[in-house]
C-alpha positions, 0 to 999 in steps of 0.5 A: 398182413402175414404173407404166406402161400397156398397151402400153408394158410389157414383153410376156411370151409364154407359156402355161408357167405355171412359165416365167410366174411366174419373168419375173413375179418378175423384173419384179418385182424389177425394178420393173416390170409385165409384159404377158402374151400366152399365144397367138400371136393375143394376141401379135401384137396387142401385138408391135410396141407392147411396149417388150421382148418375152419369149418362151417355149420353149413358143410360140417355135415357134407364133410362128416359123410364125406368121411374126411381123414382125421387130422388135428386143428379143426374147429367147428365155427357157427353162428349158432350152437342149438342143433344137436347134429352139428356136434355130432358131424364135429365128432365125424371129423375130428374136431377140436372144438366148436365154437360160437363165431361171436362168442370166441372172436379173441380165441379165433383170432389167436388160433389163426395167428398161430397157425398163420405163423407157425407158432406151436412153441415159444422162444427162451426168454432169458434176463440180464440185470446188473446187480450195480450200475456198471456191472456189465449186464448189457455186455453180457446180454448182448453176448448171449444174443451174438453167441447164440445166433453164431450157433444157429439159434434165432435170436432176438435182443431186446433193450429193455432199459430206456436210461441204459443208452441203447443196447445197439451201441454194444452191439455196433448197430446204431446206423442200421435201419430198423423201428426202435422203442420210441414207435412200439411204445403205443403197441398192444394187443397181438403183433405179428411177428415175422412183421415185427422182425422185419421191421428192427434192425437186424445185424446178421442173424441177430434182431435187435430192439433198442431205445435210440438217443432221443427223448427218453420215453417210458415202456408201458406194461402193455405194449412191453407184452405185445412185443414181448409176445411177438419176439417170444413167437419169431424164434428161439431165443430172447435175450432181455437186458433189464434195468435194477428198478422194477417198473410195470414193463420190466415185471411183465418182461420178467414174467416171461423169463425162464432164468435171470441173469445177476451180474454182480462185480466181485466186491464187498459193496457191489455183492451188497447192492446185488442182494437187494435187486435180488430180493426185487426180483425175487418176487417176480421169477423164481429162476435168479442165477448170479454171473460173477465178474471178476476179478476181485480186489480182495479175491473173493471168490464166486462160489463165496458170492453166490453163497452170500446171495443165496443163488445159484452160481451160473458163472464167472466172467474173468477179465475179457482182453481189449473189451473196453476198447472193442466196446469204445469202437462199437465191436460186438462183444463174443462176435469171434467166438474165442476168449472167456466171454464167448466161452462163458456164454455157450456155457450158460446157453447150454446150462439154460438149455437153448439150442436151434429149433431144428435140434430141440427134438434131438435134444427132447 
């Protein structure tokens, strides 16, 4: 259950004790708490604060006369629609919507949940894929994620790869509690998700989702969505490190990207094997950039393997010093925030456009 205070729940208004108890299951079901007004004084004590505003049949038309200020996400609930006045008391108020209890059960549950938790925008969500195997998206996912969190952005690393080896062995979290993907592969539906943050692992301002090392297990497409959802929900930024084949979850966590990440090493073959992860990926997300990782036997340049791939060029990652041994002793890649790799992420994080929440209005 989503913990919240008094007046920052959802404000149900109703003395129907039959109306009170069907939005109460659905708050319920939608992890949350409702506050409860059953007259128009109680409720115009509570009516600018709530973050949503539920009122019933039966005092729609007290709080039209009561002449409520008007404000925005208020819906009409009833369990009937036929009495003409009804609309006309909505209009009074200033009501978004009337709906039919029964009717709109899912709808009203998603509108509570989102106002339960805050939830009027959706995190950046970036891919990472490997154009080869070895091709250093993990590392890159992982370093994104840290860099991005160093700046102030809440952020969310989700291993979407269960062959990969756990993403939280990059970031040097393996023994830090928290649910890994082997209890959230029967997920579906709608996850709350301050609850689902507070269950992974976090490691400073970074939340982490990863596959441990036990039996490996298959993501379904419905269960990648609902945590998707959640972490898309919880903060600004989800960083996806994907794998190069494109079973059911990896398409769904790819129909939620604003932008892929290609990384391809700068040589002949590995170039040839990125255009066709390429191609797979193309029919999924329109935004595929490719991240060179240098440096190059034959000196071939990321302009000229952008160009061969038909993408845009996001970046180059030059060689990064100690990085295999920093890796071998489960330091986090970019932690510091100094040498090519971090400097390279603020780059493609700027380029992407993913700032903090408090500054996304300046930068509007």
């Amino acid at each position: 259950m989503l913990e919240s205070s008094p007046g920052s729940r959802p404000l149900a208004v109703t003395a129907d004790d039959t109306l009170l108890d069907d939005l109460v299951r659905l708050a319920a079901a939608s992890g949350a708490v409702l506050d409860v007004a059953a007259d128009a004084g109680t409720a115009r004590r509570m009516w600018v604060g709530a973050p949503l505003v539920l009122v019933g049949a039966d005092l729609a038309g007290e709080l039209a006369r009561a002449s409520f200020v008007r404000r925005p996400d208020v819906i009409v609930a009833a369990h009937s629609l036929d009495d003409r006045a009804l609309w006309e008391w909505a209009v009074e108020i200033g009501a978004e919507h009337v709906v039919h209890v029964q009717e709109a059960e899912a709808w009203l549950v998603t509108r509570i949940a989102d106002a339960a938790e805050g939830s009027h925008r959706e995190a950046t969500t970036i891919g990472v894929v490997g154009g080869r195997g070895g091709a250093g998206a993990s590392t890159l996912a992982a370093a994104l994620a840290v860099t991005a969190a160093r700046q102030g952005v809440s952020s969310f690393l989700l291993d979407g790869d269960p062959l990969g080896g756990g993403i939280e062995l990059v970031v040097g979290g393996e023994d830090t509690a928290g649910m890994r993907w082997p209890e959230l592969v029967a997920s579906e539906g709608r996850m709350n998700a301050g609850a689902l943050r507070m269950a992974l692992p976090r490691l400073g301002d970074l939340v982490v989702l990863s596959w441990d090392r036990g039996d490996v297990s298959v993501v379904p497409a419905v269960a990648m969505r609902s945590v998707l959802g959640a972490a898309r929900r919880g903060g600004d930024l989800v960083v996806l490190d994907l794998p190069r084949y494109l079973d059911e979850a990896t398409q769904e966590a790819l129909s939620a990207c604003k932008a892929v990440l290609l990384v391809v090493p700068a040589q002949v073959r590995a170039v040839a094997a990125g255009a066709r992860v390429a191609t797979s990926l193309a029919t999924h997300v329109s935004d595929i950039r490719v991240v060179v990782r240098g440096p190059s036997p034959a000196g071939l340049d990321g302009r000229i393997i952008a160009d061969a791939l038909d993408l845009r060029l996001a970046g180059e990652m030059a060689p990064e010093p100690r990085l295999d041994l920093m890796l071998e002793r489960g330091e986090v890649p970019a932690a510091r925030g100094n040498g090519p790799l971090a400097g390279m992420c603020r780059r493609l994080l700027a380029d992407i456009g993913v700032v903090a929440a408090d500054r996304k209005g300046a930068a509007a």
